[in-house]
LODRENGU-727944 format. One record per residue: residue in one letter; x, y negated, z negated of N, C-alpha, C in turn. Coordinates in pm, whole numbers, padded with zeros to 5 digits, always signed. Each point is the difference from the previous one (the first is absolute). Layout:
// LODRENGU-727944
aXYZXYZXYZ ...
// end
This chain:
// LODRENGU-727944
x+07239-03884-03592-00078-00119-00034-00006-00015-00151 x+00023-00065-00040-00023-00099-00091-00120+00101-00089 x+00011+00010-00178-00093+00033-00034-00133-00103-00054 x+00076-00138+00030-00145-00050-00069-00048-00041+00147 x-00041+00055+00072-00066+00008+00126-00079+00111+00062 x-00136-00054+00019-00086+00130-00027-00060+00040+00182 x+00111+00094+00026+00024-00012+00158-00188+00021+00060 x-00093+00074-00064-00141+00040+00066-00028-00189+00015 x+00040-00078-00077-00083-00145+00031+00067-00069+00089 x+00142+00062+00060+00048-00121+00085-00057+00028+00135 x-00056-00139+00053-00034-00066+00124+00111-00023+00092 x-00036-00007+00130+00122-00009+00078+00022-00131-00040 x+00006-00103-00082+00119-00112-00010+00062+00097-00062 x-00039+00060-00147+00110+00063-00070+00085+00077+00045 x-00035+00107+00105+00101+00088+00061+00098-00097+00097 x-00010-00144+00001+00086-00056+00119+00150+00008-00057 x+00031+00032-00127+00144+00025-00041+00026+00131-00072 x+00096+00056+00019+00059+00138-00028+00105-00086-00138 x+00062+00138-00104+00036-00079-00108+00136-00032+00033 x+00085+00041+00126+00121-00016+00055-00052-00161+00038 x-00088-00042+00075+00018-00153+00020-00019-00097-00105 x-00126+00088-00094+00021-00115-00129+00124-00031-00023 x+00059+00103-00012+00138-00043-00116+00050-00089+00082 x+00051+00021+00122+00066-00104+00085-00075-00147-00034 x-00132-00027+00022-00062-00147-00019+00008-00036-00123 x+00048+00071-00106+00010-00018-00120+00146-00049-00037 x+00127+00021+00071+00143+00018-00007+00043-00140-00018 x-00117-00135+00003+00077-00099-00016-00060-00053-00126 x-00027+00096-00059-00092-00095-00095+00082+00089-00126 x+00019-00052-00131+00128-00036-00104-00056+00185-00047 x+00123+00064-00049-00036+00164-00017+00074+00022-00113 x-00095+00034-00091+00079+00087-00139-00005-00112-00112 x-00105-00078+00032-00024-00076-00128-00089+00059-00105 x-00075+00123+00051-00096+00067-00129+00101+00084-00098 x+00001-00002-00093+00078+00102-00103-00034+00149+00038 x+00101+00071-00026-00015+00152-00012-00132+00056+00001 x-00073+00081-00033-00138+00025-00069+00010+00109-00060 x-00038+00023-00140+00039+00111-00087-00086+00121+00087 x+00067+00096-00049-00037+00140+00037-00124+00029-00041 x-00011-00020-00139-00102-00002-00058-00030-00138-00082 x-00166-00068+00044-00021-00088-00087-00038+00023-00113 x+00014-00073-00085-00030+00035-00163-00113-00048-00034 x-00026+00074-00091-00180-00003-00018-00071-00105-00032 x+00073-00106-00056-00062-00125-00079-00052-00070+00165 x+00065+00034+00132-00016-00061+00102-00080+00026+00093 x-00033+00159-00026-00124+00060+00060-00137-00087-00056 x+00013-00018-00048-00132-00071-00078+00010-00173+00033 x-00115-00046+00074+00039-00187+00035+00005-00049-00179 x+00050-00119+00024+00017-00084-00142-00140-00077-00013 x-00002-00052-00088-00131-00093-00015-00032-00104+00095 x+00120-00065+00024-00015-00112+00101-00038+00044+00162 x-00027+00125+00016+00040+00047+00150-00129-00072+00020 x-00021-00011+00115-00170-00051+00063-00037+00143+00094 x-00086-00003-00040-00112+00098+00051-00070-00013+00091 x-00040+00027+00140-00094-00048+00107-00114+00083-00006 x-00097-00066+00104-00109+00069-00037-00041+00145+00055 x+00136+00079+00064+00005+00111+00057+00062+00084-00077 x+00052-00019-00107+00067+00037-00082+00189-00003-00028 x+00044-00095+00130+00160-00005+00026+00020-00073-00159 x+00122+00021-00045+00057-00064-00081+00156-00093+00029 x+00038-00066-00042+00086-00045+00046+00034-00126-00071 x+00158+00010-00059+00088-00122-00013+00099-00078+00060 x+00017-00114+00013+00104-00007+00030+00127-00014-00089 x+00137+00059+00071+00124+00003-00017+00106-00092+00036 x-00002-00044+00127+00043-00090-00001-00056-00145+00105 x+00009-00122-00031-00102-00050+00092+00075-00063+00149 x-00073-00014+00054+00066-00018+00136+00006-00164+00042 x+00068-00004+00098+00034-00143+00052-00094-00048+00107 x-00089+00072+00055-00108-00046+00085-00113-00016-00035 x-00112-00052+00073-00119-00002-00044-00091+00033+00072 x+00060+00039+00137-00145+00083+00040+00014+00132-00024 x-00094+00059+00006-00046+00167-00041-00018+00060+00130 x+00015+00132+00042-00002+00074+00132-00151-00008+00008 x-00015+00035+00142-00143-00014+00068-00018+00182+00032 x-00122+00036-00025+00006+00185+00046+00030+00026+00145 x+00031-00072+00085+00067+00003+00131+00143-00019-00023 x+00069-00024-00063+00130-00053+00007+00106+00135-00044 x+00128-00001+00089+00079+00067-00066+00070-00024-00090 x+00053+00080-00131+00081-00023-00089+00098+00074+00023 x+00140-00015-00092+00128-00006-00010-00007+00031-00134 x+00044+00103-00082-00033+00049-00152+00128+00049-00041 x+00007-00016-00112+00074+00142-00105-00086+00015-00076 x+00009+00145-00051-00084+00050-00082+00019+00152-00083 x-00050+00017-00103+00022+00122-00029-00111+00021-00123 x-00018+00129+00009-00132+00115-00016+00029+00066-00088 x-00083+00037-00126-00029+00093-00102-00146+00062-00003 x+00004+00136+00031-00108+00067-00080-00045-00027-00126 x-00154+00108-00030-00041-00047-00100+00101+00075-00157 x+00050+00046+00056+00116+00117-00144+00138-00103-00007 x-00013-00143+00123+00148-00066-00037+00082+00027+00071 x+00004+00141+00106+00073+00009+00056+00026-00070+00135 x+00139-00048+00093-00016-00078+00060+00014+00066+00141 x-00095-00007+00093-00011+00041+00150+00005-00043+00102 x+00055-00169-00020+00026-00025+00130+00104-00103-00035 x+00041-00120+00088+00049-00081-00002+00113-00046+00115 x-00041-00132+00003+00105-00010+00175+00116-00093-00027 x+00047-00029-00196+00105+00010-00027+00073+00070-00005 x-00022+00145-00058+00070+00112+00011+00068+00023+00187 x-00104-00053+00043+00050+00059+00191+00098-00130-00015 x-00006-00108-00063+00104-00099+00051-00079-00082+00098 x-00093-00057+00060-00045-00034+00104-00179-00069-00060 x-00017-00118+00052-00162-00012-00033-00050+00033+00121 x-00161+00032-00032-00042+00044+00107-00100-00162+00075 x-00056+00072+00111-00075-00094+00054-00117+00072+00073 x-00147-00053-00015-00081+00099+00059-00188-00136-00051 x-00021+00057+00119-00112-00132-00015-00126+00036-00108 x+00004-00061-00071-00115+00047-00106-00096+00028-00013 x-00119+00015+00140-00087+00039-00021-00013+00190-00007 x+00102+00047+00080+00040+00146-00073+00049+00038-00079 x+00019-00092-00101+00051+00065-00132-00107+00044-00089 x-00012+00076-00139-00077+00025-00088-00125-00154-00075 x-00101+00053+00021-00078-00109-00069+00017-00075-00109 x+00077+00066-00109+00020-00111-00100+00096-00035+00033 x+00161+00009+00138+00102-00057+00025-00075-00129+00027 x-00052+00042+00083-00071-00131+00096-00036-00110-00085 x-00072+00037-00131-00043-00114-00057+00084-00045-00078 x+00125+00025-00107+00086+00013-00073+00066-00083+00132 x+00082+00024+00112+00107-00082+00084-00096-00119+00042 x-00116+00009-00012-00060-00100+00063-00033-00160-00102 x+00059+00019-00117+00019-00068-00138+00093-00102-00038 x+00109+00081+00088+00124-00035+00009+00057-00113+00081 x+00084-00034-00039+00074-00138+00104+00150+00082+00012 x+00066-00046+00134+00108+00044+00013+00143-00027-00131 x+00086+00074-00033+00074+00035-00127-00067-00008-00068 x-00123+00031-00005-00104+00068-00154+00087+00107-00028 x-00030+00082-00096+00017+00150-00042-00110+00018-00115 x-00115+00091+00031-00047+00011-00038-00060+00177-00044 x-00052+00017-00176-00010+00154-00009-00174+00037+00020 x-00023+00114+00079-00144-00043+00003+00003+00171-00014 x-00133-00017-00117-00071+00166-00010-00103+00012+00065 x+00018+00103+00108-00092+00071+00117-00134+00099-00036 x-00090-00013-00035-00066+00105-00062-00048+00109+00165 x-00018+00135-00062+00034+00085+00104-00124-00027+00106 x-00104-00091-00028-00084-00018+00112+00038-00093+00105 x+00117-00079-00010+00069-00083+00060+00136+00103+00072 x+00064+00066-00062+00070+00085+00076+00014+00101+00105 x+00011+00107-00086-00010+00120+00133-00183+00077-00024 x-00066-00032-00113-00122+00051-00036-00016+00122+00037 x+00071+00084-00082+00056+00168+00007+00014+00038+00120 x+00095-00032+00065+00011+00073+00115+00161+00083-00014 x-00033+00098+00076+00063+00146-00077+00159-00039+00061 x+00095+00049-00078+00140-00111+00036+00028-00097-00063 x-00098-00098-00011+00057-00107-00071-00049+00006-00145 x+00071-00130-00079+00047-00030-00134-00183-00027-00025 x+00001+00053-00118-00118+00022-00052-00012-00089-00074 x-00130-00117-00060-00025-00040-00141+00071-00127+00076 x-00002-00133-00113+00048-00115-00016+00144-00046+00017 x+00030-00049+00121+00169-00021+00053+00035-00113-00068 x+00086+00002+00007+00094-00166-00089+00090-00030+00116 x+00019-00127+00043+00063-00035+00129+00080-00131-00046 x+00144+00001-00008+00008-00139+00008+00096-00049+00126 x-00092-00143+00065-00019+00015+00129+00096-00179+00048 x+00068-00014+00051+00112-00120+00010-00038-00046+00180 x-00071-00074-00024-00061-00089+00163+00155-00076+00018 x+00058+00037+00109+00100-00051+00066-00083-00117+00131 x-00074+00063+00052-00025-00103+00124-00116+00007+00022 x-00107-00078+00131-00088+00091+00011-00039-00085+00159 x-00006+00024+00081-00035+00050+00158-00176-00002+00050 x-00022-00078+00090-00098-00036+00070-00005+00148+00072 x-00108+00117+00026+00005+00129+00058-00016-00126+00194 x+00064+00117+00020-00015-00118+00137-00056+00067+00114 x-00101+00115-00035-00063+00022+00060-00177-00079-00021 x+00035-00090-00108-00109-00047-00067+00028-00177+00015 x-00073-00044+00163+00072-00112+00032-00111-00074-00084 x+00071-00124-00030+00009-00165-00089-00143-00055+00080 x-00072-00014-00156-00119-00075+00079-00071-00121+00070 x+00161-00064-00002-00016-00128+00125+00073+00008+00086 x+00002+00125+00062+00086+00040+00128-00033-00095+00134 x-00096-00005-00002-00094-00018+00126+00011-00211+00001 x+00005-00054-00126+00040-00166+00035-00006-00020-00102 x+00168-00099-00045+00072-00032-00083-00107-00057-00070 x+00064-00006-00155-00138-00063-00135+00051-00197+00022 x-00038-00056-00050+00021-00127+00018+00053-00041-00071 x+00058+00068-00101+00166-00040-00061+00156+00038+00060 x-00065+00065+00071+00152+00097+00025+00050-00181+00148 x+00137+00009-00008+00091-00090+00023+00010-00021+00118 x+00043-00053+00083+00002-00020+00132+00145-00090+00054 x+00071+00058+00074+00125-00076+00029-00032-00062+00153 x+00057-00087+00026-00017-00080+00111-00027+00089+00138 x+00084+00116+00025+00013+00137+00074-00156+00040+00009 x-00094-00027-00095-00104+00100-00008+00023+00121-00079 x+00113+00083-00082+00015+00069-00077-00109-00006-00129 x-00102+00040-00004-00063+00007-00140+00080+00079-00155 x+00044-00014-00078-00003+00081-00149-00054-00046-00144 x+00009+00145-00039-00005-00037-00143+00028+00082-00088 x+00106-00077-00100+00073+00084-00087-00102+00087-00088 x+00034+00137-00011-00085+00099-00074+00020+00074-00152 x+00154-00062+00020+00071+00047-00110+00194-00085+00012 x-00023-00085-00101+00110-00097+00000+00130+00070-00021 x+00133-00010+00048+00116+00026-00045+00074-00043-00088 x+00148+00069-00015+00050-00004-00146+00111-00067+00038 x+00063-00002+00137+00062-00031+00075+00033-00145+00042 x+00099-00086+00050-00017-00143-00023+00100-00043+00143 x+00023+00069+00088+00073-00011+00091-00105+00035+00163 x+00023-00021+00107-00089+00058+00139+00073+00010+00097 x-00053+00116+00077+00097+00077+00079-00015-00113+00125 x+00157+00023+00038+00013-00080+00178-00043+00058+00088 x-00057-00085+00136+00010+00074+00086+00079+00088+00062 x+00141+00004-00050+00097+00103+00049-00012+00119-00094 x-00059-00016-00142-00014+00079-00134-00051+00147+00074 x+00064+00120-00055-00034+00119+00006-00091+00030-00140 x-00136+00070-00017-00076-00006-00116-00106+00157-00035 x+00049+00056-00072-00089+00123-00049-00163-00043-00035 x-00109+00050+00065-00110-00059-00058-00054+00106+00042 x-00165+00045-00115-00129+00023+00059-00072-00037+00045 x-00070+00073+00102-00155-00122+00037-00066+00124+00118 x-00152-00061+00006-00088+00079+00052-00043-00128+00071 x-00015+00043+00117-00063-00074+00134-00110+00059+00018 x-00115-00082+00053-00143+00037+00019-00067-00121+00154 x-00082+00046+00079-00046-00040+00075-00131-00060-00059 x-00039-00146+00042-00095-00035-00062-00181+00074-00023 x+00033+00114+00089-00129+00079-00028+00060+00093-00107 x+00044-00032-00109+00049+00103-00049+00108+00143+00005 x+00007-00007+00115+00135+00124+00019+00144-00007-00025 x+00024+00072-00120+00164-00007+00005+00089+00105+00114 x+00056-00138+00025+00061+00081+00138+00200+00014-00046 x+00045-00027-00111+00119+00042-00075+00004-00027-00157 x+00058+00035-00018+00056+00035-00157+00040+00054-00081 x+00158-00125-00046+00124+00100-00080-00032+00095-00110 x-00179-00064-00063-00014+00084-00071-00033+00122+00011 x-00122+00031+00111-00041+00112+00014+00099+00052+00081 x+00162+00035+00040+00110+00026+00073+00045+00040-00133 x+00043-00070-00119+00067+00085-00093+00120-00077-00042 x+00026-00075+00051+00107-00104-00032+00021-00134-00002 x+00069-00074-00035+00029-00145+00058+00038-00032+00119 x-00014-00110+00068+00093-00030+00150+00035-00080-00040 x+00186-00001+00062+00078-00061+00034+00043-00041+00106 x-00007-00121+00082+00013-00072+00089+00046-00185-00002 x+00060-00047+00094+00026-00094+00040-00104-00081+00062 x+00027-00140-00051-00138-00082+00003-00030-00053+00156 x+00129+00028+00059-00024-00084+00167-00042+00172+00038 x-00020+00102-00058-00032+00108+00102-00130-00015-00016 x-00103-00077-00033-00158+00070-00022-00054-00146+00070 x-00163+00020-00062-00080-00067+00103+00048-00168-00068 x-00077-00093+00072+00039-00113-00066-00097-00058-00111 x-00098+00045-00014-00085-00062-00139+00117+00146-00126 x+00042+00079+00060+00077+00025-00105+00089-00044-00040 x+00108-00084+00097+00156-00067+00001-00079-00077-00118 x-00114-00116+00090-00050-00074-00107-00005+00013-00108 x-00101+00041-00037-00086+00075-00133+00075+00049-00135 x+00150+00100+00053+00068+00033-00056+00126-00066-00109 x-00020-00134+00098+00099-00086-00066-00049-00087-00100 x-00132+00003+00018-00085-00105-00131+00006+00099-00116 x+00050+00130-00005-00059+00086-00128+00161+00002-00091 x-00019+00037-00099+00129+00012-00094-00020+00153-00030 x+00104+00053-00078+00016+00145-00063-00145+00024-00065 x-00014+00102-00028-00137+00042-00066-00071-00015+00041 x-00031-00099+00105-00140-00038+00022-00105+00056+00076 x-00114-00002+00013-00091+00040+00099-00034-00105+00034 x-00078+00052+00143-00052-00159+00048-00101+00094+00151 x-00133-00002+00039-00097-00007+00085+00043-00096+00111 x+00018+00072+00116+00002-00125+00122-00064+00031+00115 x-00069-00100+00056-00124+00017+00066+00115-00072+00157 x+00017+00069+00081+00072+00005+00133-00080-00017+00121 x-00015-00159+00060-00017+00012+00126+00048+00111+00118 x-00052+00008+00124+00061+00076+00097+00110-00077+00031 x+00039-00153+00001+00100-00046+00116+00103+00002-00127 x-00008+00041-00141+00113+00055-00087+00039+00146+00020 x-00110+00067+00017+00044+00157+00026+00051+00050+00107 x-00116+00066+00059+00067+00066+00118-00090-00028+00137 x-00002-00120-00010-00027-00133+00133-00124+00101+00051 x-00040+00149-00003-00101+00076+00116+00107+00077+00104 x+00139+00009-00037+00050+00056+00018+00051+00160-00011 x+00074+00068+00080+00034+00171-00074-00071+00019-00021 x+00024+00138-00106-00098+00091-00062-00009-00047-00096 x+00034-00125-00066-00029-00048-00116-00138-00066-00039 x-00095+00046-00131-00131-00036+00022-00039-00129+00011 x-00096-00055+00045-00066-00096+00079-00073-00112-00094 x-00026-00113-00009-00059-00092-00084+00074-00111-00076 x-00066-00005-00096+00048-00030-00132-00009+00100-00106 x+00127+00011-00050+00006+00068-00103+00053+00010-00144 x-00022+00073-00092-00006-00067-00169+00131+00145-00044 x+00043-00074-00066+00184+00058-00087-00026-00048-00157 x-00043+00112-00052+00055+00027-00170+00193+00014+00046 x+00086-00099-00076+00085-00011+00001+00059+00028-00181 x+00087+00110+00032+00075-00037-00182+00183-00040+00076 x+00038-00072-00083+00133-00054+00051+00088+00111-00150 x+00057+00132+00027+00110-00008-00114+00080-00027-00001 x+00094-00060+00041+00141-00003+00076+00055-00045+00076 x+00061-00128+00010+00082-00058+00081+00139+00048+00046 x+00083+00027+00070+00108+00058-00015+00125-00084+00020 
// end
């Protein structure tokens, strides 16, 4: 596991992924854009600059580079990171450039000043944030002692989907409505400018939930993306799927006579799909 993850605080959401599935849910998202990270940082860097901002817990933190989004992670949500770690002597102890791979792991088990430092951030931020040791490991025997230096590269960041959407239960009165009865609403717009056919084969995430709240699947908490063909699934998905472009997210609120009619073992109602579309093929 992961060292900026402080295994005594994780809750069973946090234990719902091992670091073999992060990496997999992480595998589509762009790898090896953080630079090297020196062995040793140099001293002028151990120390924040004037401009850093200071919180009132004592995190420090600049940013490096700024990002293209604008929302900020929620402490339920999973992230998608690169990152890499210096002690307080400069020396460097972690990093999941060096492994080649970003990690992925839901943030409320990570270290307290991670939490607030990623929680700052918008996706392609990169940002350097100084940890003071009451935010870290707060001497615990093993770990890096004194004030960490982290600089931390938000690749993505993930609805925990054991932590269902708080209008599960009946659509908000914006979200869209197609003649079908299909309810949505886009959650996060794409970059993408093309939509998949109904014959279209399409890589996507998404977490399904029963309107009392129960998630009853999801690629996320599974560890990977699914890939499937659009005539193989239910029909508010055939639907649904074809209104979205690349990148996008999009919430869809699913009658029964779109799903699974009260049929099979498939669950019963109406039911709600966090949808991300990556990939058309």
């Amino acid at each position: 596991m992961s060292v900026v993850v402080n295994a005594s605080r994780f809750t069973a959401r946090a234990r719902m992924m091992t670091v073999a599935a992060a990496l997999l849910l992480a595998a589509h998202a762009s790898v090896g854009r953080a630079q090297a990270p020196l062995d040793v940082l140099p001293e002028e860097d151990r120390t924040p600059p004037a401009d850093a901002v200071t919180s009132d817990t004592g995190l420090v933190s600049t940013m490096v580079v700024a990002g293209a989004g604008t929302e900020h992670p929620s402490a339920d949500d999973v992230v998608t990171v690169q990152y890499s770690a210096w002690r307080a002597d400069g020396r460097l102890f972690d990093s999941t450039v060096l492994r080649g791979m970003p990690e992925m792991f839901p943030l409320d088990g990570a270290l307290a000043g991670w939490q607030e430092c990623v929680r700052q951030m918008t996706v392609g931020e990169t940002r350097r944030c100084w940890i003071p040791e009451a935010l870290a490991y707060r001497g615990e025997e093993g770990r890096p002692a004194g004030t960490l230096v982290f600089d931390i590269e938000l690749i993505d960041t993930h609805r925990n989907p054991l932590v269902p959407p708080e209008n599960v239960e009946v659509p908000p009165e914006d979200a869209i409505r197609t003649p079908s009865g299909l309810r949505y609403r886009v959650l996060r717009p794409g970059s993408g400018t093309r939509h998949p056919a109904e014959s279209s084969t399409v890589t996507v995430h998404y977490s399904g939930w029963t309107t009392n709240g129960r998630l009853f699947d999801s690629s996320v908490a599974q560890g990977e993306p699914a890939t499937f063909q659009l005539t193989g699934v239910i029909d508010g998905w055939t639907e649904g799927v074809q209104l979205m472009v690349e990148g996008e997210r999009t919430r869809f609120w699913i009658p029964e006579d779109l799903a699974y009619k009260g049929e099979g073992n498939g669950p019963r109602g109406h039911l709600v799909f966090d949808i991300e579309l990556i990939r058309i093929q």
